[in-house]
C-alpha positions as CSV (number, residue, x, y, z in Angstrom):
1,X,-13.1,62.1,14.5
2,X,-9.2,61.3,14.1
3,X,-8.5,57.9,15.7
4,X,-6.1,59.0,18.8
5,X,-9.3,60.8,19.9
6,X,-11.4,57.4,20.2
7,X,-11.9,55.1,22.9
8,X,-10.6,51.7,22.5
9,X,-13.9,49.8,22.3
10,X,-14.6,52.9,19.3
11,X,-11.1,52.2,17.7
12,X,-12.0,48.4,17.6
13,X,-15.7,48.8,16.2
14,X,-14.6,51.2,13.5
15,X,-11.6,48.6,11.9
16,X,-14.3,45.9,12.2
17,X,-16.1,48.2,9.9
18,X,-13.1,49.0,7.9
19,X,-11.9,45.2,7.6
20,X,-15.9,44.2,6.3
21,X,-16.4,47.1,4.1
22,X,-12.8,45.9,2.6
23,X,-14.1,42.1,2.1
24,X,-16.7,43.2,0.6
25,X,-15.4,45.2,-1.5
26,X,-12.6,42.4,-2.6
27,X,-16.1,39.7,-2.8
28,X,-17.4,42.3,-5.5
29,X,-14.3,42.3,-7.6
30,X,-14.0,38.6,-7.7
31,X,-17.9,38.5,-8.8
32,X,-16.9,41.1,-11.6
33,X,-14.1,39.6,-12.8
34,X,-15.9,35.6,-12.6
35,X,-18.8,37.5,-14.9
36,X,-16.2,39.1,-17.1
37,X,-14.5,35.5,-17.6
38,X,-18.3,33.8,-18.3
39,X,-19.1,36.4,-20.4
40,X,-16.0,35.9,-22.6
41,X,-16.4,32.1,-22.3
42,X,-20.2,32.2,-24.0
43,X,-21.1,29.7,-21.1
44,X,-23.0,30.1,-18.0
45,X,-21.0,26.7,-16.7
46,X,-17.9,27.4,-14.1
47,X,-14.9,28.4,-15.5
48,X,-12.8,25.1,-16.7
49,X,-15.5,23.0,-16.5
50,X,-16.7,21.4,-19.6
51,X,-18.1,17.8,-20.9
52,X,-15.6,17.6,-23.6
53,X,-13.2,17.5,-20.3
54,X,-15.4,15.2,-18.4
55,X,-15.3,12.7,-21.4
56,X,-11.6,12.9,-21.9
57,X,-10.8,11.8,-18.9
58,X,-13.4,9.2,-18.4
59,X,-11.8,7.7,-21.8
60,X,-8.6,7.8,-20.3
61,X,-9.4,6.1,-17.1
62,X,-11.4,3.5,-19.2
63,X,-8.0,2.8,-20.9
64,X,-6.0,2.8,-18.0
65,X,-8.2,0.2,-16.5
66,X,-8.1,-2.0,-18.8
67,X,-4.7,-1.4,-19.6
68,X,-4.3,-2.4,-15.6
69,X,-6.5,-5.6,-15.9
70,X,-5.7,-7.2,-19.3
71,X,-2.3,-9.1,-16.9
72,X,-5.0,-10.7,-14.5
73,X,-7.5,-11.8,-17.5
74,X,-4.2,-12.9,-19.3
75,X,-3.6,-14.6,-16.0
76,X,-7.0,-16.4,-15.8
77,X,-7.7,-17.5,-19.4
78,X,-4.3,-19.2,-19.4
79,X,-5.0,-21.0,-16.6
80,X,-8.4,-22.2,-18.2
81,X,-6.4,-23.4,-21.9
82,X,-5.2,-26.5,-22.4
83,X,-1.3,-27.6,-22.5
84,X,-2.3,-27.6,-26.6
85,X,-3.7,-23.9,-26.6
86,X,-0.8,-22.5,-24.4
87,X,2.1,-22.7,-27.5
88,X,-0.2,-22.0,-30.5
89,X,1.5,-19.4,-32.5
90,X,-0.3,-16.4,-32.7
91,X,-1.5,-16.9,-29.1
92,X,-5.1,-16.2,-28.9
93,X,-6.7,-14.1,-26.1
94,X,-9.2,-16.5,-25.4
95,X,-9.7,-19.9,-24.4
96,X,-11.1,-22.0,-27.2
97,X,-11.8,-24.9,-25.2
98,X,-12.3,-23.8,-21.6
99,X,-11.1,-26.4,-18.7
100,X,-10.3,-26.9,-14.9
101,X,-7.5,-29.6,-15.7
102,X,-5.0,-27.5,-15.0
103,X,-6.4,-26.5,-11.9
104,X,-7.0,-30.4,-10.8
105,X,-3.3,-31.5,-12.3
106,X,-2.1,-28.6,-9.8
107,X,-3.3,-29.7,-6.7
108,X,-3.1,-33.7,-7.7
109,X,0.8,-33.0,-8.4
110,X,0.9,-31.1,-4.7
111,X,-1.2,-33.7,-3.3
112,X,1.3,-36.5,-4.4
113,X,3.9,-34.8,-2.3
114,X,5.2,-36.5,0.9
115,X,4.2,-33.5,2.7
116,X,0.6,-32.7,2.8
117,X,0.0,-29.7,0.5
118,X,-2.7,-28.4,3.4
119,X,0.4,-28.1,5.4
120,X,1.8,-25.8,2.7
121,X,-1.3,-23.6,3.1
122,X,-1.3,-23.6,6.8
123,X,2.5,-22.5,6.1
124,X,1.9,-19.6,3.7
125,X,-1.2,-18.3,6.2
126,X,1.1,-18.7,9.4
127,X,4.2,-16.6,8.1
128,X,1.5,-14.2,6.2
129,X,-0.3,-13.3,9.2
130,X,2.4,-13.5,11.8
131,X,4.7,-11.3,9.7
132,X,1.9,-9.0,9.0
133,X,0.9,-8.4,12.6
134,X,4.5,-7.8,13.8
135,X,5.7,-5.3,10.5
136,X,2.2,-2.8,11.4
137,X,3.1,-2.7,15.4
138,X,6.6,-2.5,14.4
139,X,6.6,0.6,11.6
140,X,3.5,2.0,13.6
141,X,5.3,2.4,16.9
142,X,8.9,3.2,15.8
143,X,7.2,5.6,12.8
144,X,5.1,7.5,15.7
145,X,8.6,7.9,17.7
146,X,10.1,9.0,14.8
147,X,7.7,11.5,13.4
148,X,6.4,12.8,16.8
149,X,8.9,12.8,19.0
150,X,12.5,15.2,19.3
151,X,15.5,13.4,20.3
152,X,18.9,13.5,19.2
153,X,20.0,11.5,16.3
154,X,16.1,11.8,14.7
155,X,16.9,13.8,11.3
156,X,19.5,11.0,10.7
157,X,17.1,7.9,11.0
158,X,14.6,9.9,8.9
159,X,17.3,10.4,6.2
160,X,18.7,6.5,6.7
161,X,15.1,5.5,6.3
162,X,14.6,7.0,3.0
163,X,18.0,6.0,1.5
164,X,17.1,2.4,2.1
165,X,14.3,2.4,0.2
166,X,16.7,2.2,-2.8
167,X,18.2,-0.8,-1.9
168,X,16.9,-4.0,-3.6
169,X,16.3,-6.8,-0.2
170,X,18.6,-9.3,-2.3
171,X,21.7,-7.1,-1.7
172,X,20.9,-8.2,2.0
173,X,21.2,-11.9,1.6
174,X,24.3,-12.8,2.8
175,X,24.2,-10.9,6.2
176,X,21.0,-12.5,6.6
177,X,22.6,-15.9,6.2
178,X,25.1,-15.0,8.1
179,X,23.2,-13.5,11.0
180,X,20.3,-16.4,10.8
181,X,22.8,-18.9,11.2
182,X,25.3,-17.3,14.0
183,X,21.5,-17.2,15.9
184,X,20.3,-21.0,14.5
185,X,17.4,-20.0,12.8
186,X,18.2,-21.6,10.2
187,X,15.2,-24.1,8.9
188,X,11.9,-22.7,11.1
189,X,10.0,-20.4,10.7
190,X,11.5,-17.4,12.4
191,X,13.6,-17.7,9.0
192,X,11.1,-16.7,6.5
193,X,9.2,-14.5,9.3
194,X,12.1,-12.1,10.8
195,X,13.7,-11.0,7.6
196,X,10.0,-9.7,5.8
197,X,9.1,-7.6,9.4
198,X,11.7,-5.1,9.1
199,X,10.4,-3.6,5.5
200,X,11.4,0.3,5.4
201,X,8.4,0.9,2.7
202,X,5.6,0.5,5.5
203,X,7.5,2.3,8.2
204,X,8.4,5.2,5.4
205,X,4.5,5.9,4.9
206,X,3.3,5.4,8.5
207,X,5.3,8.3,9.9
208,X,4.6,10.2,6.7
209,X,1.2,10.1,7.6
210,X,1.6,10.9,10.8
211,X,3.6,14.0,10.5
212,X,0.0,15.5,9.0
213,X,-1.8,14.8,12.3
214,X,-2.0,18.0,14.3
215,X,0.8,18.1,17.0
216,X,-2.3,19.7,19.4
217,X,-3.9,16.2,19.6
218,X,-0.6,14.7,21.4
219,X,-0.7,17.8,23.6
220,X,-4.0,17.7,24.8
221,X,-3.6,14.1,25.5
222,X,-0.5,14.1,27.6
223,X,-2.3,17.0,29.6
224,X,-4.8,14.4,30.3
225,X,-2.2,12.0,31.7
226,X,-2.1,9.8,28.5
227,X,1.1,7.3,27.8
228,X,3.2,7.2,25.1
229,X,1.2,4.0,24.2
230,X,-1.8,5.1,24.7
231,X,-1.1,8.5,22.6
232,X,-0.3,5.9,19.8
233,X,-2.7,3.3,19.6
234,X,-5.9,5.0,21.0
235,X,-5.0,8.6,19.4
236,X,-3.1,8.5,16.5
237,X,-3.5,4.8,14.9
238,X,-7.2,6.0,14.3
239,X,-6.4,9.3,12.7
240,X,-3.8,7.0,10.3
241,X,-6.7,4.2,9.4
242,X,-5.2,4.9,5.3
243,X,-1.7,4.4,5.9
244,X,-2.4,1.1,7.9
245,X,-4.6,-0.8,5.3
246,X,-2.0,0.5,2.6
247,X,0.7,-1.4,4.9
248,X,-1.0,-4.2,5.4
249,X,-1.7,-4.5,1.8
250,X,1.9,-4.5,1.0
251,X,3.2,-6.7,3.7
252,X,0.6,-9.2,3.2
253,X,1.6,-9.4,-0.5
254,X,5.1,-9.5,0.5
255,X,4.6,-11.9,3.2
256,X,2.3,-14.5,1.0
257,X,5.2,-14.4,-1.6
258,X,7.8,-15.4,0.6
259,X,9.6,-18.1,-0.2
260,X,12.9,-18.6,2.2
261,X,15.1,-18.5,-0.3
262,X,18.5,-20.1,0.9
263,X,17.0,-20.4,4.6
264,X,14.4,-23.0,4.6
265,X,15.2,-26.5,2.8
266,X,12.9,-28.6,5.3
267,X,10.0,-29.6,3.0
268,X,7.5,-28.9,6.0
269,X,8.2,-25.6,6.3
270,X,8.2,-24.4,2.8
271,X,5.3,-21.8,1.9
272,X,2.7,-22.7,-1.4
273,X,5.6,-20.4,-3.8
274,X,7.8,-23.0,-3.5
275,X,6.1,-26.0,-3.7
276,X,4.9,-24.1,-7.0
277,X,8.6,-23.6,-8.3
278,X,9.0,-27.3,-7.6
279,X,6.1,-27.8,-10.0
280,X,7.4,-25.3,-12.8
281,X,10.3,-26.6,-12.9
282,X,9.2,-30.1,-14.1
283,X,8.8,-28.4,-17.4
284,X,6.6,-28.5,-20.5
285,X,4.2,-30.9,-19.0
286,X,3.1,-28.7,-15.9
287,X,2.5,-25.3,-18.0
288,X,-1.0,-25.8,-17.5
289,X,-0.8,-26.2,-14.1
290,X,1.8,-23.5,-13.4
291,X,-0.5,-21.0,-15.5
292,X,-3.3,-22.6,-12.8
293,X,-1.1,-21.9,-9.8
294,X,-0.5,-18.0,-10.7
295,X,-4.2,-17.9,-10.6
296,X,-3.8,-19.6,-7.2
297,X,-1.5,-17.3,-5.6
298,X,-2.8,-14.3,-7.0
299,X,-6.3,-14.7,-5.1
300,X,-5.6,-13.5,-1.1
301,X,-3.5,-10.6,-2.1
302,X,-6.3,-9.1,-4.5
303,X,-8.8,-9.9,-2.4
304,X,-7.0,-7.7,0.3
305,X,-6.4,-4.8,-1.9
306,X,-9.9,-4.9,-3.0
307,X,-11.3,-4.8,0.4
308,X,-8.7,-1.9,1.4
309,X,-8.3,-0.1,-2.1
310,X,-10.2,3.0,-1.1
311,X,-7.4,4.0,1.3
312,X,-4.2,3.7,-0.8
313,X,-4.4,6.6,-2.7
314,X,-4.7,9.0,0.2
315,X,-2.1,7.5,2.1
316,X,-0.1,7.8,-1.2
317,X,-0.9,11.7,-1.1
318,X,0.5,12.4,2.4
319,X,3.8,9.8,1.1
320,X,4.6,13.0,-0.9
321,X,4.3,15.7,1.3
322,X,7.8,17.2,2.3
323,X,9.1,17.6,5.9
């Protein structure tokens, strides 16, 4: 029976059967052709899987690891030597006689201080947490404007955005000076938290992450009657979870590093870096306790990126995805 003959419903019924009897016929081939390949390979595993692959790789990871680690072992068995052990000549990977003194020389020496070295801490955990929680509601709100919603001028932030992430933050010095002092910020703490909230790297990765999510979400939300703000923080900020602990990672370690530079000379207001430079810079007689301080300083940002690890390498997946 020709097809200008049939009914609709018997027009629609016979290219279901013509679409199935062509999958099936295209399932068949690919069967044919896998067997053909298996055949030829003398293996009944899949194609381009083997164990000589699976231990290759785990060989190379092994080494990368280690490779990765040996600068925070390096880290931590200088920091047990003694000021003897530190200049021997081969240096030795090892500690031959193990010892806390540095460790107890490095808080004595920032003990002795005229300001309290637990106000240090509380310094370095204020501008850390202060300048972390304002960079994540600042890149996630402006990247969520930027990747989700058309206005004029948007391509042009998006390509301003990405250019600045070749600029080193030192080139910005001066104009931060300048604009610190014109607003007399000069010596508190708005100094060593305003310049570090502004970072381009966690704003960059937020609203690559969120130009994946599905612009149907945003939809069906504002059908509902949902905000802007409500959109963001209840809809999208859970669908980004990897992007914000990678973020956070980064400005935490950014933020704990901080040290003021040319902004901050009151000594109450100056972070645990600086009251470590101070210490360095005494010389010879304080490696052991600078080699102890690295130690020190290296401890909240790991133990961040430990607890969040799992999430940076997805979020670092979407950072290369092009528009």
């Amino acid at each position: 029976m020709k097809k200008k003959n049939l009914t609709p419903s018997q027009l629609a019924e016979q290219q279901a059967k013509e679409n199935a009897a062509a999958l099936a016929a295209l399932q068949k081939r690919r069967e044919k052709e896998h067997k053909k390949m298996m055949k030829k390979d003398g293996t009944n595993k899949r194609v381009g899987k083997s164990w000589r692959n699976d231990v290759g790789i785990f060989i190379l990871l092994t080494l990368l690891g280690l490779f990765m680690i040996f600068p925070i072992y390096l880290a931590v068995v200088n920091s047990l030597k003694p000021v003897q052990e530190v200049y021997l000549m081969p240096p030795k990977l090892y500690a031959m006689e193990p010892t806390l003194d540095n460790f107890r020389d490095l808080f004595k020496v920032a003990s002795d201080s005229w300001v309290p070295f637990s106000r240090n801490v509380f310094n370095s955990i204020f501008v850390t947490v202060v300048a972390t929680v304002f960079h994540v509601a600042f890149a996630c709100t402006a990247a969520f404007i930027l990747a989700k919603c058309k206005f004029p001028g948007a391509a042009a932030l998006n390509r301003i955005i990405v250019v600045s992430l070749l600029f080193n933050s030192t080139v910005t010095y001066i104009m931060q000076y300048i604009v610190m002092a014109n607003l007399g910020m000069i010596n508190t703490y708005a100094a060593l938290i305003l310049p570090i909230i502004p970072s381009t790297m966690g704003l960059f990765l937020m609203r690559q992450s969120m130009t994946t999510l599905p612009d149907a979400m945003i939809e069906a939300a504002e059908i509902d009657g949902a905000g802007l703000m409500r959109i963001c923080w209840g809809i999208i900020m859970p669908n980004s979870k990897p992007a914000l602990m990678t973020i956070i990672i980064f400005e935490f370690q950014s933020a704990w590093n901080a040290t003021g530079g040319s902004l901050v000379y009151d000594e109450a207001l100056k972070t645990i870096p600086v009251v470590v430079q101070q210490i360095a810079a005494a010389g010879i007689a304080r490696q052991g306790a600078i080699a102890a301080s690295a130690v020190v300083l290296m401890i909240p940002p790991l133990a961040v990126f430990i607890a969040a690890q799992r999430n940076v390498m997805e979020t670092m997946a979407h950072a290369g995805m092009k528009d």
